[in-house]
C-alpha positions in Angstrom: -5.3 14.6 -5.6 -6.3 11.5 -3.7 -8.9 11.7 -1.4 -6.9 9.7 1.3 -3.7 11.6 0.6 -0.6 10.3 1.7 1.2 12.5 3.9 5.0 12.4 1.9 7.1 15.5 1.3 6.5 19.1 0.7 6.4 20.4 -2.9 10.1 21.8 -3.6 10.3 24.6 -6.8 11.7 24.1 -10.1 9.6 22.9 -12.7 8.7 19.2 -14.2 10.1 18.3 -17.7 9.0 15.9 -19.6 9.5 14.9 -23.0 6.2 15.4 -25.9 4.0 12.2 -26.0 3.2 11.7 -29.9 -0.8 12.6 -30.1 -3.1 14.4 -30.8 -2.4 16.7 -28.2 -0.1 19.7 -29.0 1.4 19.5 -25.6 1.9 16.9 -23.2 3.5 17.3 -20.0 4.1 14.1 -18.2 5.3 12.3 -14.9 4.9 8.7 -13.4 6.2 7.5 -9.8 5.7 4.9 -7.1 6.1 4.4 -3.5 6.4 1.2 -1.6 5.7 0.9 2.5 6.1 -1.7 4.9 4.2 -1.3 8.5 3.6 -3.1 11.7 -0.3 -3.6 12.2 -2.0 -2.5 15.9 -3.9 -4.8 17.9 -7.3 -4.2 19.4 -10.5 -6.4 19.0 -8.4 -7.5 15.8 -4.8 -8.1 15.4 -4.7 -5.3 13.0 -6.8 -2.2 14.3 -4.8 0.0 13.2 -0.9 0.3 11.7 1.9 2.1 12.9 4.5 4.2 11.4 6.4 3.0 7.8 9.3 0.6 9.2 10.9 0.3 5.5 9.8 2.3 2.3 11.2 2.5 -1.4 10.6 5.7 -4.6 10.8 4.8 -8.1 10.6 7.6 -10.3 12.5 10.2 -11.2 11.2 14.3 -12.4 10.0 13.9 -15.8 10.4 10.2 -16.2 7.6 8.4 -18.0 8.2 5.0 -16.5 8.6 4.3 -12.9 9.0 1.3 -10.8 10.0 0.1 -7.3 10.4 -2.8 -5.4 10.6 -3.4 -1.7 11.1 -7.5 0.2 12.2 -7.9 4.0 11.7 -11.5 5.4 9.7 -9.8 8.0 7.1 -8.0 6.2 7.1 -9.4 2.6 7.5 -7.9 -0.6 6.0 -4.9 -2.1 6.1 -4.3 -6.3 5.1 -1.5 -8.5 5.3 0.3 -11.8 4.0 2.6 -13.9 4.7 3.5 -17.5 2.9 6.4 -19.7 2.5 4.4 -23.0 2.7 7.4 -26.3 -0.9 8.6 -26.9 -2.7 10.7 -24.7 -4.1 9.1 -21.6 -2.8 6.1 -22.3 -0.6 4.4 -19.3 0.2 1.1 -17.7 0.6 0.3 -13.7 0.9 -2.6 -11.9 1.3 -3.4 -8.6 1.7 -6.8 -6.5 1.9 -7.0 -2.5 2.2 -9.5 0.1 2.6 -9.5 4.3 3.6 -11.9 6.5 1.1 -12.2 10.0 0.3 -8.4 11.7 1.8 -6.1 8.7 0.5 -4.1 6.3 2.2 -3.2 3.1 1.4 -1.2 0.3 2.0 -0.3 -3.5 1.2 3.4 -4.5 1.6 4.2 -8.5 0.9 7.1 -9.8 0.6 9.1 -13.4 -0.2 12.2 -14.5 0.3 14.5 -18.5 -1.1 17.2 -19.9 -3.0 17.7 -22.3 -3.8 20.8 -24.8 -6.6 20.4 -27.2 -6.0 22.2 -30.5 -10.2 22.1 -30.9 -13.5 21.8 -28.9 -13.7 18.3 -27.9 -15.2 16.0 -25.6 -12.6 14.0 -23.3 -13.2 11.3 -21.7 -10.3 9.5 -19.7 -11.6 5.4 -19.4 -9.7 3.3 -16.6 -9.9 -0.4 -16.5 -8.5 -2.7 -13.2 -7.7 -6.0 -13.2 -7.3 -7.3 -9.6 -6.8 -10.9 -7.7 -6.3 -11.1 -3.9 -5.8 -13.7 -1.3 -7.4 -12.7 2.0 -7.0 -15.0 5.6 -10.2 -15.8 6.8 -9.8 -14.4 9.8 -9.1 -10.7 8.4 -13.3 -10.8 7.6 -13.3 -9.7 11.0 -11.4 -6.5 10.7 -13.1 -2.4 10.8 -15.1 -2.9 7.6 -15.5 1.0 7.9 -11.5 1.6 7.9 -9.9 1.6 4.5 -6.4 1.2 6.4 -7.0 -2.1 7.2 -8.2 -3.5 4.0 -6.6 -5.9 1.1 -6.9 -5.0 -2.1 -6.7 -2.3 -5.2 -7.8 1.2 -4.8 -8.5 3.5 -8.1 -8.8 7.1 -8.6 -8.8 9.0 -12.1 -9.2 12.7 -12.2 -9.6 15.6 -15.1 -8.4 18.5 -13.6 -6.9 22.1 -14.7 -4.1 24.2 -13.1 -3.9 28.5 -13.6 -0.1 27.1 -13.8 1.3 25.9 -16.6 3.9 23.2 -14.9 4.1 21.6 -11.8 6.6 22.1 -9.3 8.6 19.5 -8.6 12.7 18.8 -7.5 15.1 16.5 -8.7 14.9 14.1 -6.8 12.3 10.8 -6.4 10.7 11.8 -3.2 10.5 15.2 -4.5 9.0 13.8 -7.5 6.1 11.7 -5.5 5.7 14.8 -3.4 4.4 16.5 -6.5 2.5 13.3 -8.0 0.5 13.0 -4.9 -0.7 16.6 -4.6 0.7 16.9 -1.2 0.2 21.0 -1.4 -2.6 21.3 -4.2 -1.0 23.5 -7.2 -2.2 27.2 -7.4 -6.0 27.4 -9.0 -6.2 23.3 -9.6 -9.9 22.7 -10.2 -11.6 19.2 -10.6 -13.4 18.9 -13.9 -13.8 15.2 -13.5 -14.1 12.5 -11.0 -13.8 8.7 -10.8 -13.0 6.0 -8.2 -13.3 2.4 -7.2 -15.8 0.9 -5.0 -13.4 -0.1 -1.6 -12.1 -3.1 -1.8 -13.2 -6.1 1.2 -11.5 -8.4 3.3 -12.3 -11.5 1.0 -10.8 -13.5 -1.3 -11.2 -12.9 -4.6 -10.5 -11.2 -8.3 -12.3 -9.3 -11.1 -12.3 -6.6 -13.1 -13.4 -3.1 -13.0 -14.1 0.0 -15.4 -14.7 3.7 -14.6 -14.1 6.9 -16.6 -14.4 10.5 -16.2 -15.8 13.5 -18.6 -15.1 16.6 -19.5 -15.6 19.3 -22.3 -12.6 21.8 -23.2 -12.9 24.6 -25.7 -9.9 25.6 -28.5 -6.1 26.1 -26.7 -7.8 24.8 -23.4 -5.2 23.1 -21.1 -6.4 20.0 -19.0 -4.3 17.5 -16.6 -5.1 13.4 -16.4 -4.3 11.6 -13.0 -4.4 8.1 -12.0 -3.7 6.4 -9.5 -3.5 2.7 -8.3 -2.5 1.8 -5.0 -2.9 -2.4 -3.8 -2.6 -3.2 0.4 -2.3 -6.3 1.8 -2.6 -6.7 5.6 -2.1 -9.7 8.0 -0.8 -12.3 5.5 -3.1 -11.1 2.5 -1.8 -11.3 -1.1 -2.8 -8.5 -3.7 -1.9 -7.8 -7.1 -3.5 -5.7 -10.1 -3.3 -4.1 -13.0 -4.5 -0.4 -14.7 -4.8 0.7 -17.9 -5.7 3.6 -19.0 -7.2 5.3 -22.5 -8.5 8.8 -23.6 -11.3 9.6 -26.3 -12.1 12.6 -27.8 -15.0 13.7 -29.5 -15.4 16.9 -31.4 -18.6 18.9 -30.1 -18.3 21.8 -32.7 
């Protein structure tokens, strides 16, 4: 679902499970996961350009799983933390995620959630996402590509409403599998965006704050909706980035 999709793993086939999230949805499908990367930067007018491929990289999360977390250090390149945890009500999840580099890396935090929702009337939904972030930047990283998100410190946000013609998602066993699935690497059959949010990119400048941003949309009796987030902190050339997500869902009846 993210607009500057990861390239992970195909899609494999056999269904997600999840357990029911108490609500008032009648059913909730859910899934959380994370990844974790460590890569060397590329110099060109900058010491980091551009990054090369993933020298060390760690999955939290297993098919069905509501909570998820990961955690990645090397001496080298730093340390890389992140969770994710679907919290009982519709909409409602936790995520977190801390980085750090040492000089010409780049290292990154990806958590994701995603459930289901069915709506036993005709409601108004609208999925509210609020990030908490702090982040140390060198002074000398003000002088990277301000155009190129890769080489930027900081959080990054996305929230979608979305529905499938699918009932489930199609997802493996497995943690990579798992992610694969989370991050829309092959778009499900018939997915269409109801809703849309993200975060303004974040800069190459020290500094913290807090951010909301929500989506809306409108579903009719027995309608069948998903809710995706996403939160994903880099830090590159000795930056430091951590945040925090939380997200809610409100419904109001339109009938």
């Amino acid at each position: 679902m993210s607009k500057n999709k990861n390239k992970i793993l195909p899609i494999l086939a056999v269904s997600l499970l999840a357990a029911p999230i108490m609500g008032s949805a009648e059913l909730v499908q859910a899934g959380a996961g994370n990844i974790l990367t460590f890569r060397q930067c590329i110099a060109g007018e900058t010491v980091c350009d551009d990054f090369g491929p993933e020298q060390a990289s760690t999955l939290g999360g297993l098919p069905g799983e509501l909570a998820a977390n990961a955690s990645l250090a090397d001496p080298s390149y730093g340390e890389a933390n992140g969770s994710a945890q679907l919290t009982g009500a519709p909409g409602a999840a936790e995520m977190h995620a801390s980085v750090t580099s040492m000089p010409a890396t780049r290292n990154g935090s990806t958590n994701v959630v995603i459930q289901r929702y069915t709506s036993a009337s005709a409601e108004s939904l609208t999925f509210d996402a609020i990030l908490a972030y702090e982040r140390t930047v060198p002074d000398e990283n003000a002088g990277f590509p301000a155009d190129d998100s890769r080489v930027i410190s900081g959080a990054h946000v996305e929230i979608v409403i979305f529905s499938m013609s699918t009932d489930a998602l199609e997802v493996g066993m497995t943690a990579e599998s798992n992610i694969a699935a989370l991050m829309f690497e092959e778009e499900p059959a018939g997915l269409k965006d109801l809703d849309y949010a993200t975060t303004e990119p974040s800069s190459n400048v020290t500094g913290d704050g807090t951010v909301s941003i929500s989506s809306t949309a409108t579903v009719e009796p027995g309608d069948s909706v998903w809710l995706w987030a996403i939160l994903q902190d880099f830090a590159v050339n000795g930056a430091a980035a951590t945040s925090s997500l939380s997200t809610s869902l409100e419904s109001t009846t339109t009938e």
